[in-house]
TORLUMLO-89424 format. One record per atom (N, C-alpha, C, O): x, y, z; residue in one letter; atom name; residue number from 0. Coordinates in nm, 3 decimals, padded with zeros to 5 digits. Example, Ala and Ser with C-alpha at 12.3 -4.5 7.8 and 13.67 -1.06 7.14 Angstrom:
% TORLUMLO-89424
{{01.319,-00.569,00.780},a,N,0}
{{01.230,-00.450,00.780},a,CA,0}
{{01.320,-00.330,00.780},a,C,0}
{{01.424,-00.332,00.846},a,O,0}
{{01.285,-00.225,00.708},s,N,1}
{{01.367,-00.106,00.714},s,CA,1}
{{01.290,00.003,00.787},s,C,1}
{{01.341,00.114,00.804},s,O,1}
END
This chain:
% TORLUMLO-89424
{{00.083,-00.120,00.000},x,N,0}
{{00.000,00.000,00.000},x,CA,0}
{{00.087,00.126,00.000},x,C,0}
{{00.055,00.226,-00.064},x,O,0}
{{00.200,00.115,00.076},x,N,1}
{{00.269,00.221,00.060},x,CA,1}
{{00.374,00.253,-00.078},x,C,1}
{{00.460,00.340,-00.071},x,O,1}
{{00.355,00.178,-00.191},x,N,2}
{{00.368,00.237,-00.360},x,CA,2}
{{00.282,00.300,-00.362},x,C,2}
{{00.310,00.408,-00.413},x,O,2}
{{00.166,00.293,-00.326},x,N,3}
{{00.023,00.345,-00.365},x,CA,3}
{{00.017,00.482,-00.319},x,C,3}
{{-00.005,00.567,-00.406},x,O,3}
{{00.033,00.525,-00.187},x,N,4}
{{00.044,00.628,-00.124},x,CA,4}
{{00.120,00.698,-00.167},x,C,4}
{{00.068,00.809,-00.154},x,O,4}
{{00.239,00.714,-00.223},x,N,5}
{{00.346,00.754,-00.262},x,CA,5}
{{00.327,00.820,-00.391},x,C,5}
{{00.362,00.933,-00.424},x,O,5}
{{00.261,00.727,-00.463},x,N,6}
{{00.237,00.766,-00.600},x,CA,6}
{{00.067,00.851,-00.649},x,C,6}
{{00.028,00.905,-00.752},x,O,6}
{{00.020,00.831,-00.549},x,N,7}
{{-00.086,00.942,-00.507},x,CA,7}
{{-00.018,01.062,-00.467},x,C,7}
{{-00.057,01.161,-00.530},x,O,7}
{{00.096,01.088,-00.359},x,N,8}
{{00.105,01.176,-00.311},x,CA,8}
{{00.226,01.264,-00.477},x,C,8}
{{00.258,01.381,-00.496},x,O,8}
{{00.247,01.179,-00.532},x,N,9}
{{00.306,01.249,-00.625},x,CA,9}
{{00.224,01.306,-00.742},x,C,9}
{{00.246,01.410,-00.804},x,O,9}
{{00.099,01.193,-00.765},x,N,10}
{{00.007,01.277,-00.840},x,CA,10}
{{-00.055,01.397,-00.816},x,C,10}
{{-00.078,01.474,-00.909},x,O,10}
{{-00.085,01.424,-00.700},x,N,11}
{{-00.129,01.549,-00.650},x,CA,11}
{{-00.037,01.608,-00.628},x,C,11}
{{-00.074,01.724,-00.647},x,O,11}
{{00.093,01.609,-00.592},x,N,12}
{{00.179,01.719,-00.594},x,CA,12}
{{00.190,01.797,-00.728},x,C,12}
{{00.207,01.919,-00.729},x,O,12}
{{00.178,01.702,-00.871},x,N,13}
{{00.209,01.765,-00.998},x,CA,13}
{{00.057,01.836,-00.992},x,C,13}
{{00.052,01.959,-00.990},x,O,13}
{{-00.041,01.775,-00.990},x,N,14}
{{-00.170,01.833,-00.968},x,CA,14}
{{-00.194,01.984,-00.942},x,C,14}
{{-00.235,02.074,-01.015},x,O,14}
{{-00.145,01.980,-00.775},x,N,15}
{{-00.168,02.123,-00.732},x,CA,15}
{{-00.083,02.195,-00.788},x,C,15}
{{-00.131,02.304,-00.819},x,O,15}
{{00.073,02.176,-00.828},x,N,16}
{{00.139,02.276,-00.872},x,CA,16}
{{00.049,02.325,-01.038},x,C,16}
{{00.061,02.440,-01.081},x,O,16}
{{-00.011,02.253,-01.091},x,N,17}
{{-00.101,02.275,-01.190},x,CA,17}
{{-00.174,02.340,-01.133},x,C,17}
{{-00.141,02.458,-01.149},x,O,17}
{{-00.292,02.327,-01.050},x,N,18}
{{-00.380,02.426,-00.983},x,CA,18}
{{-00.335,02.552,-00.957},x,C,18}
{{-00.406,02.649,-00.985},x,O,18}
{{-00.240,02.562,-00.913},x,N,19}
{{-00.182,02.673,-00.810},x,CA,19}
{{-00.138,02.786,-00.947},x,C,19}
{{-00.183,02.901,-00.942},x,O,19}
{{-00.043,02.740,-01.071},x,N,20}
{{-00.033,02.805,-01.188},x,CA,20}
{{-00.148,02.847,-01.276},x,C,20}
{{-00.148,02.946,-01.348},x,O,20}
{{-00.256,02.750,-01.259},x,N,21}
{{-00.371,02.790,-01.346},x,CA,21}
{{-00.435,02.923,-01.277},x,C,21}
{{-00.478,03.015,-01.347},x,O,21}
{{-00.438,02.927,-01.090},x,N,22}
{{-00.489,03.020,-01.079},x,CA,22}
{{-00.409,03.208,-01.082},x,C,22}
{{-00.451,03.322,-01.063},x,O,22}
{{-00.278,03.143,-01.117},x,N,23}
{{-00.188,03.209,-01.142},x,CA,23}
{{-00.152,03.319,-01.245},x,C,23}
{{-00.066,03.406,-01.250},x,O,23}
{{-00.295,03.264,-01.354},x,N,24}
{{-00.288,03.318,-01.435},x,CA,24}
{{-00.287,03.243,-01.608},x,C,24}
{{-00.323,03.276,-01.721},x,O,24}
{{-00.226,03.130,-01.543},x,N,25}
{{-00.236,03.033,-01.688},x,CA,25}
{{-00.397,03.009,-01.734},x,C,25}
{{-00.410,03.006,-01.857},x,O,25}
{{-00.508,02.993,-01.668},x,N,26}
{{-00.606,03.009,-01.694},x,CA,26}
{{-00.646,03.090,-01.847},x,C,26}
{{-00.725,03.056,-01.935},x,O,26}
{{-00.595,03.159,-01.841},x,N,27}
{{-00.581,03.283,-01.943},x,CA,27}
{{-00.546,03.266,-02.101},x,C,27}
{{-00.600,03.331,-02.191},x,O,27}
{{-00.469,03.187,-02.115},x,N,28}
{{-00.441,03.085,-02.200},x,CA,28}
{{-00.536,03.024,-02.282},x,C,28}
{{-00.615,02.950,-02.223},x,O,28}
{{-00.547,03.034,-02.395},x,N,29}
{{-00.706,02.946,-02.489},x,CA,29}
{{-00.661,02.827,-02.459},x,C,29}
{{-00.762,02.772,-02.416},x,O,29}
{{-00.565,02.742,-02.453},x,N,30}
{{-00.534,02.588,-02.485},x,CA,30}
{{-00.479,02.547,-02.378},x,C,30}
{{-00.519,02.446,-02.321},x,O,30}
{{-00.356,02.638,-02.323},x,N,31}
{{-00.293,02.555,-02.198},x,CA,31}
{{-00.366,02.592,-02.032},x,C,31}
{{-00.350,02.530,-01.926},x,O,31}
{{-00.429,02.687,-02.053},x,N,32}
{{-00.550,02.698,-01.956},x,CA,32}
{{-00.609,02.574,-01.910},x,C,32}
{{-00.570,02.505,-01.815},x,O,32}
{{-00.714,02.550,-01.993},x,N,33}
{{-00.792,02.447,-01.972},x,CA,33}
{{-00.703,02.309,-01.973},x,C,33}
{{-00.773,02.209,-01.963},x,O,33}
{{-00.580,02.288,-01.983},x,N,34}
{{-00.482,02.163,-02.011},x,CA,34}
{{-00.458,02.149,-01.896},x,C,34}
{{-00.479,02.049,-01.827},x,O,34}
{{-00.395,02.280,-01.856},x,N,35}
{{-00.421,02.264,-01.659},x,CA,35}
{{-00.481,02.252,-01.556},x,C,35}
{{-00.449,02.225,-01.440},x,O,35}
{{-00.602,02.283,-01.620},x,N,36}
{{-00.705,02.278,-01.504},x,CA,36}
{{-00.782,02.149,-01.518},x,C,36}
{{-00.876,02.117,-01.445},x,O,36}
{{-00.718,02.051,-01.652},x,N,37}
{{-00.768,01.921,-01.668},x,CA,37}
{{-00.678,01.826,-01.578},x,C,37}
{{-00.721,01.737,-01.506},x,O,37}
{{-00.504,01.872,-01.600},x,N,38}
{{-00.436,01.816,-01.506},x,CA,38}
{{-00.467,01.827,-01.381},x,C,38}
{{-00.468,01.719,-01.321},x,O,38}
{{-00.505,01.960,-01.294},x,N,39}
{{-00.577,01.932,-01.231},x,CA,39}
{{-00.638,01.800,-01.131},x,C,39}
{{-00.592,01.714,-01.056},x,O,39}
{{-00.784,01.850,-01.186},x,N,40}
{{-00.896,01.715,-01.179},x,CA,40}
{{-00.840,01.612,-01.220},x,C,40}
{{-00.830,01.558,-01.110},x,O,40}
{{-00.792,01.535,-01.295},x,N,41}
{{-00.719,01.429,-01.348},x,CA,41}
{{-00.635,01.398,-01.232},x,C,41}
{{-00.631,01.283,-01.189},x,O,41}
{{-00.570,01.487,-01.182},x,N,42}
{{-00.456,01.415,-01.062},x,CA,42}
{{-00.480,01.360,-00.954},x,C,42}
{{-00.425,01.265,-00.899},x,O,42}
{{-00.611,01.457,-00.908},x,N,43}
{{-00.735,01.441,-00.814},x,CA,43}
{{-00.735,01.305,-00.833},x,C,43}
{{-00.677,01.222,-00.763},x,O,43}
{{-00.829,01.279,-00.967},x,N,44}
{{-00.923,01.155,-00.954},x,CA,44}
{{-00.828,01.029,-00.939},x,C,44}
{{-00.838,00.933,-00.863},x,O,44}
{{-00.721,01.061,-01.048},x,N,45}
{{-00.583,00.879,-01.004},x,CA,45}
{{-00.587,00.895,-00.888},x,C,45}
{{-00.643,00.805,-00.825},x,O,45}
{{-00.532,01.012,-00.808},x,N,46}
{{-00.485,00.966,-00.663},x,CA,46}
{{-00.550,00.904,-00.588},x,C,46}
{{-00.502,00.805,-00.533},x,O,46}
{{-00.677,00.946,-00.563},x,N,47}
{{-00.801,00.900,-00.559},x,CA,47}
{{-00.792,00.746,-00.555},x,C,47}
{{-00.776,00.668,-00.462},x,O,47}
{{-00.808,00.729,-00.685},x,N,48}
{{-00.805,00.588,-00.715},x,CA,48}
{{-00.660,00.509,-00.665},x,C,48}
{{-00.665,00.391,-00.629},x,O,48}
{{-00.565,00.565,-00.667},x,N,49}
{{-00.476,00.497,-00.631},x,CA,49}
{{-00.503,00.431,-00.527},x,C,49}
{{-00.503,00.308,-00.541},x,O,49}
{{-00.535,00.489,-00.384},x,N,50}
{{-00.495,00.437,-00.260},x,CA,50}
{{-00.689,00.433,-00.208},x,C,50}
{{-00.730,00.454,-00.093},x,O,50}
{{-00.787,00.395,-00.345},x,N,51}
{{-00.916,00.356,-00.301},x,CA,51}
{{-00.916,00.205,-00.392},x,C,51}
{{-00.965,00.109,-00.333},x,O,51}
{{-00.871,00.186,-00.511},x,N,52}
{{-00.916,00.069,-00.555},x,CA,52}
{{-00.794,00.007,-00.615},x,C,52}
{{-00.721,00.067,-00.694},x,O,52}
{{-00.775,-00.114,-00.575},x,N,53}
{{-00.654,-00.176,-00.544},x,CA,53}
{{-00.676,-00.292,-00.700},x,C,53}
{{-00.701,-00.412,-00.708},x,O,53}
{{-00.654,-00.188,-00.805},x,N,54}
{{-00.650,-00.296,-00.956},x,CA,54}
{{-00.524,-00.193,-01.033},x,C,54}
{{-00.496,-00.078,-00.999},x,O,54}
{{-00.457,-00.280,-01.154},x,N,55}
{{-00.355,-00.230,-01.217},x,CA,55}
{{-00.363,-00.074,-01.291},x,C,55}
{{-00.279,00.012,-01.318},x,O,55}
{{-00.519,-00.085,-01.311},x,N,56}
{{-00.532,00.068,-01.384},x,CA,56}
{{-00.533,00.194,-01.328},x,C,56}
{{-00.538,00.288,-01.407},x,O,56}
{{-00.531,00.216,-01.216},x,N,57}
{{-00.507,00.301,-01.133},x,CA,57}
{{-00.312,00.373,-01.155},x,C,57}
{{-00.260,00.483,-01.177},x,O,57}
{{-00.266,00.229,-01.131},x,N,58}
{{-00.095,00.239,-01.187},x,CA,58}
{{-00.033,00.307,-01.279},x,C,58}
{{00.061,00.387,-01.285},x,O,58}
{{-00.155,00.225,-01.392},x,N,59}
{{-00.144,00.280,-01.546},x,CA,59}
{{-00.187,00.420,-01.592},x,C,59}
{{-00.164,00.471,-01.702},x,O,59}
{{-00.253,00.470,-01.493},x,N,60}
{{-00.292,00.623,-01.495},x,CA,60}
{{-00.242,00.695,-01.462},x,C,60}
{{-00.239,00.809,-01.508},x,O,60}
{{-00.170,00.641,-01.342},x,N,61}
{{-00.003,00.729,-01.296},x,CA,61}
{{00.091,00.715,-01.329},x,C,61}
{{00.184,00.775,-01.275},x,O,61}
{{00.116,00.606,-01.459},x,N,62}
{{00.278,00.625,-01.528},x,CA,62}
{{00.185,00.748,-01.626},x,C,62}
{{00.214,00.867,-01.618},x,O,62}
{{00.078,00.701,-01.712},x,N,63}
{{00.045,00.774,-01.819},x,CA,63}
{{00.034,00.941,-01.772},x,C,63}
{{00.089,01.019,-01.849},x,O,63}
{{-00.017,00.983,-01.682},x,N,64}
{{-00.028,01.100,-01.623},x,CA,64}
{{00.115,01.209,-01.597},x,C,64}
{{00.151,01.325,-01.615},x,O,64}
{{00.169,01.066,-01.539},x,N,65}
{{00.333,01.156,-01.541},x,CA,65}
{{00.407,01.143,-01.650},x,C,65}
{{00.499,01.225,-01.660},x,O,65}
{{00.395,01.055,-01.746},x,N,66}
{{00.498,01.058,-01.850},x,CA,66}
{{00.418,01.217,-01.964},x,C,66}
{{00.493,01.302,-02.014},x,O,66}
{{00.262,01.222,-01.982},x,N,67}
{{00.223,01.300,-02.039},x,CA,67}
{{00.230,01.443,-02.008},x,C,67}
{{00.241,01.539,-02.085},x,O,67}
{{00.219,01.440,-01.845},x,N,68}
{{00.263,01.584,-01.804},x,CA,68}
{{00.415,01.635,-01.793},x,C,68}
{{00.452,01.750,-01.773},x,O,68}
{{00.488,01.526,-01.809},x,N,69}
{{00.635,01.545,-01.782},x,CA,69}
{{00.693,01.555,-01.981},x,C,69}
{{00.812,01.567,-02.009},x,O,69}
{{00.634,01.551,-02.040},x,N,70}
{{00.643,01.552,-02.175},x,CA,70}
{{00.614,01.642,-02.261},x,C,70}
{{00.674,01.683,-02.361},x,O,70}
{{00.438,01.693,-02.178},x,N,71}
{{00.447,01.832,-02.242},x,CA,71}
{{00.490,01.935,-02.195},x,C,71}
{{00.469,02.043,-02.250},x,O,71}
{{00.572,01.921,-02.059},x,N,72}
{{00.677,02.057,-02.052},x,CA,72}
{{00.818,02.011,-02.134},x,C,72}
{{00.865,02.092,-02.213},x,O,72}
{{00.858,01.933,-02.122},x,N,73}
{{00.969,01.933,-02.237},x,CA,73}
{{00.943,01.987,-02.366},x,C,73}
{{01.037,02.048,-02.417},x,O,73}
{{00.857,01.981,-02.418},x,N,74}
{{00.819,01.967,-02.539},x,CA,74}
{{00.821,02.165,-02.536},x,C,74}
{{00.876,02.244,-02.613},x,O,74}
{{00.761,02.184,-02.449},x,N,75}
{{00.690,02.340,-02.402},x,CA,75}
{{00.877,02.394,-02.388},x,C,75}
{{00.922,02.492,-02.448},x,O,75}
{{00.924,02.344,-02.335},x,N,76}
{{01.078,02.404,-02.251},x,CA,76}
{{01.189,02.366,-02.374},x,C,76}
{{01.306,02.397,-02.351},x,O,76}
{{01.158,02.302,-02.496},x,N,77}
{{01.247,02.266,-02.642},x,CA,77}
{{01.163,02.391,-02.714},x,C,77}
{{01.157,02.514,-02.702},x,O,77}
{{01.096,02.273,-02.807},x,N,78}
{{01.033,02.353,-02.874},x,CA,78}
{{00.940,02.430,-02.906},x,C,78}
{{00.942,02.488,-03.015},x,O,78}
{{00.846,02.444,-02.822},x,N,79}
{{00.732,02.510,-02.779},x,CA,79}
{{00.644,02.448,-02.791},x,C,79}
{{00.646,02.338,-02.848},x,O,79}
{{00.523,02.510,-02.732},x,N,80}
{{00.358,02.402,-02.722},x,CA,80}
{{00.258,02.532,-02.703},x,C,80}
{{00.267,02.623,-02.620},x,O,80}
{{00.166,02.514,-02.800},x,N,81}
{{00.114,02.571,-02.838},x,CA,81}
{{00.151,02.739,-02.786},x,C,81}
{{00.068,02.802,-02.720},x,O,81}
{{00.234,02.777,-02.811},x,N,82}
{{00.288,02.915,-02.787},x,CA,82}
{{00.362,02.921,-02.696},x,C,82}
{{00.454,03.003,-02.701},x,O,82}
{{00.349,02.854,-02.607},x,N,83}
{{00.428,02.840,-02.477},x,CA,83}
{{00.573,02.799,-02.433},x,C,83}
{{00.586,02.684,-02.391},x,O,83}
{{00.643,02.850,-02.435},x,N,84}
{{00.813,02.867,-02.425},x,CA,84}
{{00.849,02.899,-02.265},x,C,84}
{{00.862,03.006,-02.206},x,O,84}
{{00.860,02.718,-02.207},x,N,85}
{{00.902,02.693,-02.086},x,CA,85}
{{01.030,02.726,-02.073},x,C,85}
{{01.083,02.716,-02.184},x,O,85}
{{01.130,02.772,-01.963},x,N,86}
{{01.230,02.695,-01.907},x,CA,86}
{{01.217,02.621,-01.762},x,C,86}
{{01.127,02.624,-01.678},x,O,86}
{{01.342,02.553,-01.767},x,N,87}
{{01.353,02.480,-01.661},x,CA,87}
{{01.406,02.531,-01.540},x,C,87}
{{01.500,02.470,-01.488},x,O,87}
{{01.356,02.651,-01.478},x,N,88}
{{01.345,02.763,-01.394},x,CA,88}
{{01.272,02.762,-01.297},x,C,88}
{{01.163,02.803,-01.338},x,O,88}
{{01.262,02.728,-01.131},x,N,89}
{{01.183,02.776,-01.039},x,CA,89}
{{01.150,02.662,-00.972},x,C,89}
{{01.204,02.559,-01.012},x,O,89}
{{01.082,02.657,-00.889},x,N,90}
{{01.084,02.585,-00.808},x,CA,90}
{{00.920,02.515,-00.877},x,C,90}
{{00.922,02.394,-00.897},x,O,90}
{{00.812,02.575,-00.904},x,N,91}
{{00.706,02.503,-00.913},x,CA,91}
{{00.738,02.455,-01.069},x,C,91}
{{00.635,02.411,-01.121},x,O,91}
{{00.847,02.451,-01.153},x,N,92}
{{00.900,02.365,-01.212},x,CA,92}
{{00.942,02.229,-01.188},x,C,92}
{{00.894,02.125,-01.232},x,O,92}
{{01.049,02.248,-01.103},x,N,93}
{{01.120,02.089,-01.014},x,CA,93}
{{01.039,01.997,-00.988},x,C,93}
{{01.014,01.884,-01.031},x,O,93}
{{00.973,02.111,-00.855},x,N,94}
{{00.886,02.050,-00.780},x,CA,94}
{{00.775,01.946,-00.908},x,C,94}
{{00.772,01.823,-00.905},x,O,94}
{{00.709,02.015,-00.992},x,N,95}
{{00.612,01.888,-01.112},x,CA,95}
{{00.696,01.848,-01.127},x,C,95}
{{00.694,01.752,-01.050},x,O,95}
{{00.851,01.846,-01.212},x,N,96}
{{00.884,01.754,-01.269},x,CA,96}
{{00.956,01.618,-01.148},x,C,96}
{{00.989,01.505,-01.183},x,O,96}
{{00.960,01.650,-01.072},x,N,97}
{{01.010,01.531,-00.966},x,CA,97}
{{00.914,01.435,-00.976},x,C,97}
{{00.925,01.316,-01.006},x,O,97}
{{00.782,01.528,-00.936},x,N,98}
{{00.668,01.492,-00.850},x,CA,98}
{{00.600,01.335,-00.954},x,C,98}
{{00.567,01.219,-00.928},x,O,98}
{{00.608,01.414,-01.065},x,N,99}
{{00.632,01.355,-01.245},x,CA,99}
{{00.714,01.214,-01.246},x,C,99}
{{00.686,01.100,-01.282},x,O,99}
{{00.801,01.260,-01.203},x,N,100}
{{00.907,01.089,-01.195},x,CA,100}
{{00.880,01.067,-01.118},x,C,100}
{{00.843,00.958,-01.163},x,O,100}
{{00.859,01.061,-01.031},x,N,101}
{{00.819,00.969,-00.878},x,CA,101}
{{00.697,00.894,-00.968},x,C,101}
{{00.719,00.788,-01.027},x,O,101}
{{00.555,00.969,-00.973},x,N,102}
{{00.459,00.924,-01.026},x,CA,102}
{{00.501,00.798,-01.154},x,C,102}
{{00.448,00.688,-01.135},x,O,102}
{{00.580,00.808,-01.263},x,N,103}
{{00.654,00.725,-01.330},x,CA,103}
{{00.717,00.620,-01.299},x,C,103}
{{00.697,00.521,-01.369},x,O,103}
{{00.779,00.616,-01.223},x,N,104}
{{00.851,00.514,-01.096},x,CA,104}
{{00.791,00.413,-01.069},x,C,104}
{{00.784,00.303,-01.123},x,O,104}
{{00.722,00.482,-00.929},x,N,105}
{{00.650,00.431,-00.861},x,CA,105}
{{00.503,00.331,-00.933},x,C,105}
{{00.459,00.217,-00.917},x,O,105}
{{00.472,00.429,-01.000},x,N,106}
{{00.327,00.356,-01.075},x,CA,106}
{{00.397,00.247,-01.155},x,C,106}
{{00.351,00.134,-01.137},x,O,106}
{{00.481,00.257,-01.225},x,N,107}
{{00.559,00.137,-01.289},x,CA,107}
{{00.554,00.015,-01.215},x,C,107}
{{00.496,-00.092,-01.232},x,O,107}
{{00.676,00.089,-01.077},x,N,108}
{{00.651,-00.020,-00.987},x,CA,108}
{{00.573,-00.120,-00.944},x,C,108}
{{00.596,-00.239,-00.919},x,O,108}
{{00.456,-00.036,-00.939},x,N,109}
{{00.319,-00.127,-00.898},x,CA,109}
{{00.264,-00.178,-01.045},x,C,109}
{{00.205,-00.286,-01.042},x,O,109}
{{00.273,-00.133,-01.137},x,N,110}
{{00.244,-00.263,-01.273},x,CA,110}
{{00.338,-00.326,-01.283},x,C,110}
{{00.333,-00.374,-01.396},x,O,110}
{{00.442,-00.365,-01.224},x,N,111}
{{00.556,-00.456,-01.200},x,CA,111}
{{00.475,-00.569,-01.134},x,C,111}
{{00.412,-00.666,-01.176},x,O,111}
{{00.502,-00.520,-01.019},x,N,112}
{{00.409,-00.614,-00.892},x,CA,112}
{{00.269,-00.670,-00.979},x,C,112}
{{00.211,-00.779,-00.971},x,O,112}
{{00.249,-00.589,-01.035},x,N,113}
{{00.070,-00.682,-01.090},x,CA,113}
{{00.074,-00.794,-01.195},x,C,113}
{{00.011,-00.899,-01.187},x,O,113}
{{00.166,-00.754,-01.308},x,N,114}
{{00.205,-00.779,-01.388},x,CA,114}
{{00.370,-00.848,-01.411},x,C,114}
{{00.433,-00.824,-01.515},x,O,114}
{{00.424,-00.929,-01.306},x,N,115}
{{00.557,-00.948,-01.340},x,CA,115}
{{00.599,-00.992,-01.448},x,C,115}
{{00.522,-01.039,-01.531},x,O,115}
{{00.766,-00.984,-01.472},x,N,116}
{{00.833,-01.000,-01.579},x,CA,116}
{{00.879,-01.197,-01.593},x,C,116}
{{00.951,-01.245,-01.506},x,O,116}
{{00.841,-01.261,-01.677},x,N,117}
{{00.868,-01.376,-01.674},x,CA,117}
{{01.039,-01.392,-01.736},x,C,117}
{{01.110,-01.333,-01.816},x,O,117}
{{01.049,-01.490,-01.660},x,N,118}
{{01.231,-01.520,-01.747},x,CA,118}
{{01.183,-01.634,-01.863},x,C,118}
{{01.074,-01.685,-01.887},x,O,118}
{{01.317,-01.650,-01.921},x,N,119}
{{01.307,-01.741,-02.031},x,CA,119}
{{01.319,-01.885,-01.949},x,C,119}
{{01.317,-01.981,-02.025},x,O,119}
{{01.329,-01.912,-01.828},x,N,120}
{{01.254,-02.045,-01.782},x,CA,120}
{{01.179,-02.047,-01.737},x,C,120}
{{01.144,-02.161,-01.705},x,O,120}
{{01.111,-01.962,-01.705},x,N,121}
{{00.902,-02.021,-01.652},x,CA,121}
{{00.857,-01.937,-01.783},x,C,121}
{{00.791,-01.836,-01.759},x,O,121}
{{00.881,-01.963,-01.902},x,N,122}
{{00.824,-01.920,-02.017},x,CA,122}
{{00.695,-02.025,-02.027},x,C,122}
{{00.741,-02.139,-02.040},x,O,122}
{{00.574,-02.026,-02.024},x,N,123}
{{00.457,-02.105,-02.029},x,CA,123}
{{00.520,-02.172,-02.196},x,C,123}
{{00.619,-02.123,-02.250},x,O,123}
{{00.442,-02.285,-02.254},x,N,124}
{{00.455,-02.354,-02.377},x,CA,124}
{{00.329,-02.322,-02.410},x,C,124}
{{00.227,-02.371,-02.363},x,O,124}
{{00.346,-02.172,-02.558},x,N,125}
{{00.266,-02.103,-02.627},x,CA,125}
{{00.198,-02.222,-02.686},x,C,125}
{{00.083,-02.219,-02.728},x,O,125}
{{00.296,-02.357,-02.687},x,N,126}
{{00.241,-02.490,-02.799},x,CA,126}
{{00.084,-02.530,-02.774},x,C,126}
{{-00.018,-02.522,-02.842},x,O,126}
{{00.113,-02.569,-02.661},x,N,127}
{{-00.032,-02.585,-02.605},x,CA,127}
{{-00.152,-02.526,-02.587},x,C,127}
{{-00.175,-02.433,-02.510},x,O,127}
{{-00.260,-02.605,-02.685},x,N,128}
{{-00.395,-02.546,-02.676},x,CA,128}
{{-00.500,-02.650,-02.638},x,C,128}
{{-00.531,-02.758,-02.689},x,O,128}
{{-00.535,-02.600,-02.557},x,N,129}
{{-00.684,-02.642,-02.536},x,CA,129}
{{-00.638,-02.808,-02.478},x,C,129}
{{-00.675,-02.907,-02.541},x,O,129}
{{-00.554,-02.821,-02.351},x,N,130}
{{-00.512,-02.922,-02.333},x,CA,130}
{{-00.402,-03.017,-02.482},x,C,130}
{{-00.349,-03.126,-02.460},x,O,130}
{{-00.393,-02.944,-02.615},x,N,131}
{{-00.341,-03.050,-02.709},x,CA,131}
{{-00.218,-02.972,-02.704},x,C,131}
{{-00.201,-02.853,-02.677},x,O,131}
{{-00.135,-03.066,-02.738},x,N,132}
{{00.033,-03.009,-02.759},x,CA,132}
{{00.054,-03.040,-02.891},x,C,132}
{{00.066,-03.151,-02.943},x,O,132}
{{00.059,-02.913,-02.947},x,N,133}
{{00.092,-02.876,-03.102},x,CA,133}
{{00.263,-02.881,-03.148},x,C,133}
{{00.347,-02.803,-03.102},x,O,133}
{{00.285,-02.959,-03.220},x,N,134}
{{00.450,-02.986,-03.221},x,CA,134}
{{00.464,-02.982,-03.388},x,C,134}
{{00.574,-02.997,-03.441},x,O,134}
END
C-alpha cells in the first residue's frame, strides 16, 4: 500500500502545482488553460483511485499522467507548445517535474508487482492449446 500512497502523493503534488499556476494566471491561456485545469482534476481523480481501488489501472494512470505531463513541458521548454516557451526555472518547475518521476517510478513499480516479468525459464509452452500439444 505504501507504492500506492506515494504515487498518489506524487500525483497530487504535480496536480496542485497545476492548480496553483492555473490560478496564477495560466487560466488565461485558450489551450494551456484548460490543459491545466484538466491536469488538475485528473490528478485528483488517479490519486483518488490509487490508494481507493486496489487494480492495475489506477498504476497505469499514474505512469500515463506523469509521462504526459512530464512531456508536455519538455516539449513546451524545447520547442514550444502551443505558444508556450518553458524553461527549466523555479521551483514550481522541479517541484512537477520530480513529483512527475516519482509518479513514473512508482506507478511502474506497482504494474511490475501486478504484472511481473517472466524469465526465459518459466516461459509457459505457447504450444499448447486447449489441453493439445501442437509440435
Amino acid at each position: 500500500m505504501w507504492m500506492r500512497i506515494v504515487a498518489a502523493a506524487a500525483v497530487l503534488v504535480s496536480a496542485g502545482v497545476h492548480l496553483k499556476l492555473w490560478t496564477d494566471g495560466v487560466r488565461h491561456d485558450h489551450v494551456v488553460g484548460p490543459a491545466f485545469m484538466l491536469n488538475a482534476i485528473g490528478g485528483i481523480v488517479i490519486a483518488i483511485l490509487l490508494v481507493t481501488w486496489r487494480h492495475w489501472i489506477p498504476a497505469f494512470l499514474a505512469v500515463g499522467f506523469g509521462i504526459s505531463t512530464l512531456t508536455a513541458f519538455i516539449i513546451s521548454a524545447t520547442v514550444g507548445l502551443f505558444g508556450v516557451h518553458e524553461h527549466w526555472v523555479g521551483g514550481y518547475v522541479w517541484t512537477a517535474a520530480i513529483a512527475e518521476a516519482i509518479a513514473i517510478i512508482v506507478g511502474g513499480m506497482l504494474l511490475l508487482r501486478t504484472f511481473p516479468m517472466r524469465s526465459g525459464g518459466q516461459a509457459q509452452d505457447r504450444s499448447a492449446v486447449g489441453g493439445l500439444h501442437l509440435h
